[in-house]
C-alpha positions in Angstrom: 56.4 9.5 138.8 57.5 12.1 141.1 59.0 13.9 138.6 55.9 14.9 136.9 54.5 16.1 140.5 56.6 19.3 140.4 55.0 22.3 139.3 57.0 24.1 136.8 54.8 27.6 137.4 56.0 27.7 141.0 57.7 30.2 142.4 61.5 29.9 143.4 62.0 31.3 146.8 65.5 30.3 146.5 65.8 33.4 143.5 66.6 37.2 144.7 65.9 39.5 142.5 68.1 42.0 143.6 71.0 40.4 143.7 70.7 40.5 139.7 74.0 42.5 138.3 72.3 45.1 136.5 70.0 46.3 139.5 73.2 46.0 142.1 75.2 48.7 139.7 72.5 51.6 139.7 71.6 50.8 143.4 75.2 51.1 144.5 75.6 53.6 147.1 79.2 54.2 146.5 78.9 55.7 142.8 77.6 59.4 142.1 75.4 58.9 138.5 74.7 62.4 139.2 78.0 63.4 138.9 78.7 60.9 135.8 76.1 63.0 133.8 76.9 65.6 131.4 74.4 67.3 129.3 77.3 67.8 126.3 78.8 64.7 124.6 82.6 65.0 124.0 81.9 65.2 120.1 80.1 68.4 120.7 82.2 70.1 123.5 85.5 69.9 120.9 84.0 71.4 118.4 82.8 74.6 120.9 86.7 74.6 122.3 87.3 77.6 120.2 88.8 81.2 121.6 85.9 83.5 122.9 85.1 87.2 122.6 85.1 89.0 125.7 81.7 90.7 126.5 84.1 94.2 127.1 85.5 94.0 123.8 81.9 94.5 121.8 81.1 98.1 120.6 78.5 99.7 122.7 76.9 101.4 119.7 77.7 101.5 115.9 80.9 102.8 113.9 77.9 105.4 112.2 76.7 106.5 115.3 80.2 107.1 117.3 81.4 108.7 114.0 78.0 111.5 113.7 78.4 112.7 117.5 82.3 113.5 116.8 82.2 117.5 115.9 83.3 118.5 112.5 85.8 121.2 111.7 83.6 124.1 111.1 80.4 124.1 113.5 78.9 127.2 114.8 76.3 126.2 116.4 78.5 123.9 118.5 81.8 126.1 118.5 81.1 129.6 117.8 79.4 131.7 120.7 75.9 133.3 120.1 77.0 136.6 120.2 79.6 135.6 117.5 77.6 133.2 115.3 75.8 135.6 113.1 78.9 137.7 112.2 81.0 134.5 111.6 78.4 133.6 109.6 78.5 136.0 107.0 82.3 136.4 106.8 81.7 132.9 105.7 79.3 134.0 103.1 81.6 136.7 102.2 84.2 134.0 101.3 82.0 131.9 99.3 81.0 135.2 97.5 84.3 136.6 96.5 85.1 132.8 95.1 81.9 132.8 93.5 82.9 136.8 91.9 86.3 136.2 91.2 85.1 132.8 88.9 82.8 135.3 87.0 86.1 137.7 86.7 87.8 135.2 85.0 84.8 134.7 82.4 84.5 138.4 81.9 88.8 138.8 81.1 88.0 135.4 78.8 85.2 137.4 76.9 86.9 140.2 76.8 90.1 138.8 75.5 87.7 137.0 72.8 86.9 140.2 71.1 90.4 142.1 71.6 93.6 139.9 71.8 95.2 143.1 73.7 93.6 142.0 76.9 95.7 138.6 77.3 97.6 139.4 80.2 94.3 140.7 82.3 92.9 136.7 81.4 95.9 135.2 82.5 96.4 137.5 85.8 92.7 136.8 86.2 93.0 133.0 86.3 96.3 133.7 88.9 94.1 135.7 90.8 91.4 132.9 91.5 93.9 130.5 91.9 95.8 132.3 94.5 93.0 133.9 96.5 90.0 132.1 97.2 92.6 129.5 99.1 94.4 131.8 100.7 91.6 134.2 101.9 90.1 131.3 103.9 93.2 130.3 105.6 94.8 133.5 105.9 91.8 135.6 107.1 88.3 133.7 107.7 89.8 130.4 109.8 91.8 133.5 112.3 88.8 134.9 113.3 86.9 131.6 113.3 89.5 130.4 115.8 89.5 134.4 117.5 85.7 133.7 118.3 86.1 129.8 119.3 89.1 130.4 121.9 88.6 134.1 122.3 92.5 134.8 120.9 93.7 138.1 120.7 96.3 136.7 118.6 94.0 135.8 116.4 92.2 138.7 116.0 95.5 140.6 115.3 95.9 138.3 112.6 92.5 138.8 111.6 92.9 142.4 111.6 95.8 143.0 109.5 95.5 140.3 106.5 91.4 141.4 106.4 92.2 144.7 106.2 94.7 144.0 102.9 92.0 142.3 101.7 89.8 145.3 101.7 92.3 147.4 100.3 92.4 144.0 97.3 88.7 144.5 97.4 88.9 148.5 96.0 91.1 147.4 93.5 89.4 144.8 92.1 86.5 147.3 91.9 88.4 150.4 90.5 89.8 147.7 87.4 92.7 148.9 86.5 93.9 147.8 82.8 96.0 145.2 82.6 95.8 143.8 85.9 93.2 141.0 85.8 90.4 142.8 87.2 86.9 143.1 85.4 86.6 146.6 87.5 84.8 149.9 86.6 87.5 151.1 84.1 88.3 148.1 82.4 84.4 147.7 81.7 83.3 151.1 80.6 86.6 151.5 78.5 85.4 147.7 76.9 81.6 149.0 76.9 83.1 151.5 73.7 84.0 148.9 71.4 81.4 145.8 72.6 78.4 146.3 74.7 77.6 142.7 75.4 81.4 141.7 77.0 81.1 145.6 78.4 78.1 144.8 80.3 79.0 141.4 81.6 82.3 142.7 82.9 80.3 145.8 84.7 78.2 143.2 86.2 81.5 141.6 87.9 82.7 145.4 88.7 79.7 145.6 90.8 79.9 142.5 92.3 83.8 143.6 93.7 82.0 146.8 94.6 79.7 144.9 97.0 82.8 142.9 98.3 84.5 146.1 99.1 81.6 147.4 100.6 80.6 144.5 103.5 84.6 143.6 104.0 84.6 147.5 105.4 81.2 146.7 106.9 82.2 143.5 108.7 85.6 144.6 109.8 84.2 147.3 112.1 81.7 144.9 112.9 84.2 142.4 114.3 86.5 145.2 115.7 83.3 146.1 118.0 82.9 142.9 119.3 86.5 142.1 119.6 86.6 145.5 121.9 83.9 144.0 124.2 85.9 140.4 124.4 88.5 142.0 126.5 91.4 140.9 124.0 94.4 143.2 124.1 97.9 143.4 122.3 99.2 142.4 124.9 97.5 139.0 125.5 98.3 138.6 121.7 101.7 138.9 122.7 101.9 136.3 125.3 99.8 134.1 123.2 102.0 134.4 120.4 105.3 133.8 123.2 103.5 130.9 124.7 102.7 129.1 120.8 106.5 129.4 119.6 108.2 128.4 122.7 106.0 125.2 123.2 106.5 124.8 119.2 108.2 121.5 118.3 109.6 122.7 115.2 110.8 126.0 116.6 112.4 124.5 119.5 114.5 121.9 117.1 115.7 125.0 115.0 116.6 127.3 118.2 118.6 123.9 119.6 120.6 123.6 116.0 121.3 127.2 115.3 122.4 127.2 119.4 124.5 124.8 118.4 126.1 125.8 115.2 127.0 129.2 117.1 128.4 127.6 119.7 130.4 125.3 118.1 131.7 127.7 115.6 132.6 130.2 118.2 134.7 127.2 119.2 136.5 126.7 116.4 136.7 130.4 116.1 139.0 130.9 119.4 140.9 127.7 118.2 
């Protein structure tokens, strides 16, 4: 019977209840949890293992914007002096114009040669003359003194000078019309006013038009000889510029060193 005495709620003093396993492993003073933790399972942190961009490397503005603040080949407001920008400004004009005038001389010789077969070779020198020198007039005359009133270059301006003042003398030609040479000048239209008024009037239109070339190319050229006079430019400064440009030339230094060497080795031979 004293079996049944024993109370089975009793407490067991004989129990700890720290001894159990899983409480001794957290309170353990010799492991660091705090170190054990990571934030990022392994699944996650190989997948994110790939190369990175450096911060350096990014673009601190747009392709657009870096590309629009670059200057473009012709700006005057940016490259062309104020006291230089207005008279740059209409040799520019100028250009465009005489393109625009010698387009309308070749419709004029096209008309003309319409109503009077005779007049064949003024349409084909006509289409020559467009051709040849609405390129060559703005490489050979407006980008020198575009360049003479960027850098201030005498050279320039001597280049300037000489091929704009053959142009003028193009310019009175052109006006003046002489038969046969592609020109829808004054002769050419009042001797083609006699036999068809219409293709007469439309090539005196174009006669006037050169007239008005001729006219501001002589305006403009004293124009630009004034203000080159006040840049301080001389010949002389054209010559050293000129000097200075061919002896640091690439090309012109290769040819000097072959045809150096083709003399001297054929003076060689020579005394052999």
């Amino acid at each position: 019977m004293s079996g049944f005495e024993d109370n089975p709620f009793a407490e067991s003093y004989n129990i700890n209840p720290f001894q159990d396993p899983s409480v001794t492993q957290v309170t353990n003073a010799d492991v660091d949890h705090i170190d054990q933790f990571t934030s990022f399972p392994d699944h996650q942190t190989v997948s994110l293992s790939g190369p990175t961009i450096p911060a350096s490397r990014i673009p601190s503005q747009p392709a657009v914007l870096r590309q629009s603040t670059e200057p473009s080949p012709q700006d005057f407001s940016a490259e062309i002096p104020m006291e230089h920008r207005r008279v740059c400004k209409m040799l520019y004009y100028l250009w465009m114009f005489h393109c625009v005038t010698l387009f309308l001389n070749l419709l004029a010789c096209l008309a003309l040669f319409t109503v009077e077969t005779f007049y064949g070779v003024n349409f084909g020198l006509s289409i020559l003359w467009l051709i040849l020198f609405a390129p060559c007039s703005f490489f050979c005359w407006y980008r020198p003194v575009y360049k003479a009133f960027k850098s201030d270059s005498s050279f320039s301006y001597f280049v300037f000078f000489f091929v704009f003042f053959c142009q003028v003398v193009v310019f009175v030609f052109q006006s003046m019309g002489i038969p046969n040479w592609g020109n829808s000048g004054w002769i050419t239209s009042l001797s083609a006013i006699s036999f068809n008024k219409a293709v007469g009037a439309f090539m005196m239109v174009v006669a006037y038009l050169f007239t008005v070339c001729a006219v501001l190319s002589v305006i403009l050229l004293i124009v630009v000889h004034n203000q080159y006079q006040r840049t301080g430019a001389s010949f002389q400064k054209a010559q050293q510029e000129f000097s200075q440009g061919v002896l640091t030339n690439k090309t012109f230094q290769t040819a000097a060193t072959s045809a150096a060497t083709t003399a001297a080795s054929g003076a060689f031979q020579g005394n052999n």
